[in-house]
N, C-alpha and C positions, 0 to 999 in steps of 0.2 A: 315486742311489747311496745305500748303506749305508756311512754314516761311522760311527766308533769315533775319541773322543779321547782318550787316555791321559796321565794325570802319574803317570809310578810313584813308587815310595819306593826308597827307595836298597837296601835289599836286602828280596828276598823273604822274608817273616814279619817282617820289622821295621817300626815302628812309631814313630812320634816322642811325648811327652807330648803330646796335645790341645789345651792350654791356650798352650802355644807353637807352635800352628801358625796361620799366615794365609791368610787366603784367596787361593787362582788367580785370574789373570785372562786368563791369555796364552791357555788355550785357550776361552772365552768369548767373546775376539775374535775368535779362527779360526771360530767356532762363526756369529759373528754378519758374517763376509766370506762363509757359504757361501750361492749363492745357495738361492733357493724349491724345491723339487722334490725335496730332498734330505734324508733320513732323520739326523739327528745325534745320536748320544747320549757324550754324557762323562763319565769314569768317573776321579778321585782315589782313586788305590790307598793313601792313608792312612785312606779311610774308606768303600773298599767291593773286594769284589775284580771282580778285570776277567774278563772272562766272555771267556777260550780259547777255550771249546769252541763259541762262536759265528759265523753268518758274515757276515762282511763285504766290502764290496767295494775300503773301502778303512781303515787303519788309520794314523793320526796321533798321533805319540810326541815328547812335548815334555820335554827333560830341560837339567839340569844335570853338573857334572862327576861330583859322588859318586852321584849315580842311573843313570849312563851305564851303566852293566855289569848292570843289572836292564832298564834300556830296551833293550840289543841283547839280552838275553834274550827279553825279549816279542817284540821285531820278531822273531827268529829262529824260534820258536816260530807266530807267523801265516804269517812265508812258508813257513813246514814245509808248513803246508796251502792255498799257493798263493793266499795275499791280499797284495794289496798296501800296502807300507810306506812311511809318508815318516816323516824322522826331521827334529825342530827344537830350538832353544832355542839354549842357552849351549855346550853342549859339542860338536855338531856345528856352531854355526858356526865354531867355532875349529878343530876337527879335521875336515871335513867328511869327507876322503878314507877317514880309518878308520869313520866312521859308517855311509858307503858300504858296508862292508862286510856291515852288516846291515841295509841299505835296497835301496830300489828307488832313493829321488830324496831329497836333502834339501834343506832351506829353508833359506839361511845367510841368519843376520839377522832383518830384521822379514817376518812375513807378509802384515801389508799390501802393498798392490802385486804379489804371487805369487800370492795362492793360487787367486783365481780362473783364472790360467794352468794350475795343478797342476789344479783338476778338466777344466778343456777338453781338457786335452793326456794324460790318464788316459781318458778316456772318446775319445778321439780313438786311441787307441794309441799315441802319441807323445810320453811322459812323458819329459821331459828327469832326466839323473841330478842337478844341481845348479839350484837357482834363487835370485839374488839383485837386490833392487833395493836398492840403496844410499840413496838419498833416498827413503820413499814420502809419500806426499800423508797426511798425516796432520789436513788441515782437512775430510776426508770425515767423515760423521757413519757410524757403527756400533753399528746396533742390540744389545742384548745381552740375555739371559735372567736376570734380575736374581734371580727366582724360583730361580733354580738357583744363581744366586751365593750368594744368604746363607743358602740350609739348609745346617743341621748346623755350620756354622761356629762357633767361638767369639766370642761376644761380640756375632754379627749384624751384621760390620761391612762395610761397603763395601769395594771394594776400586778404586781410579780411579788414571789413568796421563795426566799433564796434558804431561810432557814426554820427549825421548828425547836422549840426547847429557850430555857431560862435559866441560867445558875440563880439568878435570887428569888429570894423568899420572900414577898414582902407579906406583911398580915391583910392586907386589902385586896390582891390580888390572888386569879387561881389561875395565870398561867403557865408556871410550874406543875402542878396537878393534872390538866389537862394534856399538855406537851411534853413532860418531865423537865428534869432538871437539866439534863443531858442534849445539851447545841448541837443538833444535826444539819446537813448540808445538802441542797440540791446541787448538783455539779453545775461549776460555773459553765461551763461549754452548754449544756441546759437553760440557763438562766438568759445567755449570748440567744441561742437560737429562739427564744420567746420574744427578745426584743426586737428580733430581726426581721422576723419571721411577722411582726405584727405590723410591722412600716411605722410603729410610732414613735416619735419624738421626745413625748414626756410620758415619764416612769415615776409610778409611784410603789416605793417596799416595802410590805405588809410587814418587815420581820420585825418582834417586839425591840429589837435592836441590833440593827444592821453592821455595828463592828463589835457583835459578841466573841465573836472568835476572830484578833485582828488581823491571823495570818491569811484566812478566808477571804476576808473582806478587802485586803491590800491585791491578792488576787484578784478577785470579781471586778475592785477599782478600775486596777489596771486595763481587764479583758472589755470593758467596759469604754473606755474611754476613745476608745478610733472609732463608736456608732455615734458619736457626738450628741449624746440625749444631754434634757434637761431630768436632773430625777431629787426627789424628795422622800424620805424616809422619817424613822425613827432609829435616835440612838440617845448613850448616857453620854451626861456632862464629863465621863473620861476620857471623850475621846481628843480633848485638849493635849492629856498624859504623852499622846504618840505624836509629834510632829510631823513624821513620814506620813501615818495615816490618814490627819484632817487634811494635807497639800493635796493626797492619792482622790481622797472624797473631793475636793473642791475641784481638780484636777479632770475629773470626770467625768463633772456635768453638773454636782450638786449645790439644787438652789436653794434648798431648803431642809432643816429637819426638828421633829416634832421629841421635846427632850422635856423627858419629864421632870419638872423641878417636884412639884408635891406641894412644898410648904418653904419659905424663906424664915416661919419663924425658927432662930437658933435651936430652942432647945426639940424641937417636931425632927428638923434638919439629923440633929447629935441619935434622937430615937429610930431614925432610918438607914444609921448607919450609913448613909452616904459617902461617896468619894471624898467628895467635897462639906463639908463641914462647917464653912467660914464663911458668912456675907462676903466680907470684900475677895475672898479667893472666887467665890463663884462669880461675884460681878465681871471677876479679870476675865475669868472662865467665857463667860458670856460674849466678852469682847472680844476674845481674842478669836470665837469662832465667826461673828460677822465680818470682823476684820477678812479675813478669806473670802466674803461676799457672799456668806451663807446666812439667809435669813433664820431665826430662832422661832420655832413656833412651841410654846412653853404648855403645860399643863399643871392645873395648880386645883389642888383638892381642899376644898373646906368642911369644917367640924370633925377635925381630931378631936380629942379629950384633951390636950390643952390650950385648945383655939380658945383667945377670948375675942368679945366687940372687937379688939384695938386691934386685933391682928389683920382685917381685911383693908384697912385704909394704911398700914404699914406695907402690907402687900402691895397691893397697886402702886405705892410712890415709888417703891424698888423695880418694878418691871417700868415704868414709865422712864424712869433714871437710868434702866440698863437699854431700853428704846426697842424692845424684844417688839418685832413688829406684829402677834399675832399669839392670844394665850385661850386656851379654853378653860374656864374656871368651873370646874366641877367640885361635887357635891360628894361625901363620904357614903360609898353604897355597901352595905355589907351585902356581896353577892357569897349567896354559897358557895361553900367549898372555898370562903377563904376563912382565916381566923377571927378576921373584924366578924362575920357573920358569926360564929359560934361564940365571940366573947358577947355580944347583942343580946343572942338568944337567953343565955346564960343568967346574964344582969335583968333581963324584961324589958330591953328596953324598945325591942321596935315596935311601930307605932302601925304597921299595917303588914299583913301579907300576901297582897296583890303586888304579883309580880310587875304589872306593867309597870309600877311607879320606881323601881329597882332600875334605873335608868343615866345614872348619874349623873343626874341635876334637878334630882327632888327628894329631899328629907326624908328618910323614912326610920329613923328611928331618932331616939330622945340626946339631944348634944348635954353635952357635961355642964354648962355655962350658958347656955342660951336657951332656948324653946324651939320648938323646931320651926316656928311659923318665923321666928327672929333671922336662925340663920339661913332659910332661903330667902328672908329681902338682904340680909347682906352679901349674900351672893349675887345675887341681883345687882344692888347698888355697886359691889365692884367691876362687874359686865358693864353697867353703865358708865361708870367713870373711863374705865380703860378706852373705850370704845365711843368717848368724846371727842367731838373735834379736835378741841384744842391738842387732846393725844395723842389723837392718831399724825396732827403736821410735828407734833414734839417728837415722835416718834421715828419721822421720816429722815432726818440723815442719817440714823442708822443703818438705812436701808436705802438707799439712795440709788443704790446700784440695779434694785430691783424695787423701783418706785412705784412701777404700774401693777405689779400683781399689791405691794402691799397697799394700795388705795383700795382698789378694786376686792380685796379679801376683807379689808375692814369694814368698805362698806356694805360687804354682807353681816357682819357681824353685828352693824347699826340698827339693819332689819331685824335680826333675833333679838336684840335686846327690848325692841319694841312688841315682839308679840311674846314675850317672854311673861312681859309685866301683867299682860291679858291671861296669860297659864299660870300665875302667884292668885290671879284672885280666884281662879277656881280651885285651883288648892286649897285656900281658906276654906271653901264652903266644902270639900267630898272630902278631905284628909285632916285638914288640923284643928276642923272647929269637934272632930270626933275623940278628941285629948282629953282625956280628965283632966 
């Protein structure tokens, strides 16, 4: 068969800054479950367009919640002319029944364990409309096109996926839901040979948190550390907790990693149940992982229900104070399939149901204290303050150790904040002048 794998962008002609995008790897893997015989070509609509007019026999569309309405465009668009569609990712496993609507069959969940089903039962005539395996065997080894991974990418960097599964819950979040609660493991000797195997140097770990399970991850460190990469991840502020384990991470190449704070105001902090609890403990917190020469790159969400005005210029002075070299300050999205979405629903409060805008870093529904047009400029305004000169050199001996990525990182960020300000005023006009 002629396969086609698609990751589209979230709307047709739009485009994200370059410099803030990361490598795929979901369909890579699809790519590398399909058996021999078979034709595959994969196609990232952030940096080439997808070829309509072509034929295929079957076409595979992997999305997210704010690219959903551009992915049932494309699907719709091939079955126009009679090729068949599966639709995957994040937003048809949570909604599969509407996805269906412009699929033939979709893949809730992981594709391992399916998709060999989906071409026998395609090529058999008897493509089932849903397929899911809940647990797949994830100690199989999976070839992958490494060569295809790291062109045109920024920075050349790897992209590796060691684990799948969440113990928390948070109400904003559905990757629990999607993955379960239950931390599973690709075997480290797997993990070894993907790096190896791909000649690169820097490594970046897709896992929502790479020391979920620390005796795992003290392993991997280890096995990891004689290929001499640079690699950057995500993980929680506990991993201060283990001494052995932030030495084993810095020990092993890591330059950097992506920790979710959320919210510094106390009483948001106390509501999340966090490790950490305490301004001044997390400030230590903070310091004492750069101190290892590991840069912090923070995530900070705005309009909780008890965000007020005061809280985003309280924010910024604490990340600037702690010199955290690099924050993404997003936006409270209730995506389905988490509870923030259904308490939304519940109250009346959100303000549109166009997915594209589901994107976390545009209002879409009514904050407790503000208007929603209020809190995307204070969002904004803290993007812009953070990502001031004067911040970004305030910000450099903490980072000093790795001064040329954090120049160079920020001043991509300087660039988003400037076309940022140009995406706030057509917001005004298609979403919030629509407010009663």
């Amino acid at each position: 068969m002629k396969i086609l794998l698609i990751s589209p962008v979230i709307g047709d002609g739009v485009r994200r800054e370059k410099g803030l995008l990361w490598p795929s790897l979901a369909l890579y893997i699809i790519e590398g479950l399909t058996p021999e015989g078979h034709e595959v070509r994969i196609v990232e609509e952030e940096f080439e367009r997808v070829p309509v007019e072509e034929k295929y026999d079957l076409v595979g569309i992997s999305c997210m919640t704010a690219n959903a309405p551009r992915a049932y465009q494309l699907a719709d668009d091939f079955r126009k002319r009679g090729i068949k569609v599966i639709l995957g990712g994040i937003h048809p496993t949570i909604l599969p029944d509407e996805a269906l609507n412009h699929a033939d069959s979709v893949v809730i969940g992981e594709a391992e364990g399916v998709w060999g089903n989906v071409l026998e039962d395609l090529a058999g005539g008897n493509l089932l409309p849903k397929y899911h395996n809940p647990d797949p065997d994830l100690g199989v080894y999976i070839p992958k096109n490494f060569a295809g991974i790291l062109k045109r990418k920024p920075f050349n960097v790897l992209p590796v996926c060691t684990t799948r599964g969440c113990p928390y819950d948070c109400d904003f979040c559905s990757v629990s839901r999607i993955y379960g609660k239950k931390i599973r493991h690709v075997p480290v000797d797997n993990v070894v040979r993907d790096i190896v195997d791909s000649g690169s140097k820097k490594v970046i770990f897709y896992d929502d948190n790479i020391i979920g399970q620390p005796k795992y991850a003290k392993e991997l460190f280890k096995a990891i550390k004689p290929l001499k990469i640079r690699w950057a991840g995500q993980a929680t502020i506990s991993l201060i907790r283990d001494t052995e384990l932030m030495e084993l991470a810095a020990g092993s190449g890591c330059m950097g990693l992506l920790i979710g704070l959320e919210s510094v105001s106390v009483s948001q902090m106390s509501s999340m149940k966090k490790c950490i609890g305490e301004r001044d403990e997390l400030r230590m917190a903070i310091r004492k992982i750069m101190q290892m020469g590991i840069l912090v790159h923070a995530t900070m969400i705005s309009g909780f229900d008890n965000d007020t005005p005061e809280v985003f210029e309280d924010t910024v002075r604490f990340l600037i104070d702690c010199q955290i070299s690099s924050v993404s300050f997003c936006i409270l999205t209730p995506l389905p399939g988490t509870r923030t979405y259904e308490q939304m629903v519940k109250e009346g409060r959100l303000i549109t149901n166009d997915w594209k805008y589901f994107n976390n870093r545009t209002v879409v529904f009514k904050p407790r204290n503000m208007s929603p047009s209020e809190l995307q400029l204070y969002n904004w305004k803290e993007k812009k303050e953070f990502y001031g000169i004067r911040s970004i050199m305030k910000r450099l001996p903490g980072n000093i150790k790795h001064s040329a990525f954090h120049l160079i990182s920020n001043y991509t960020y300087i660039k988003h904040v400037k076309t940022e300000k140009l995406r706030i005023a057509r917001l005004e006009k298609e979403l919030f002048t629509r407010i009663a």
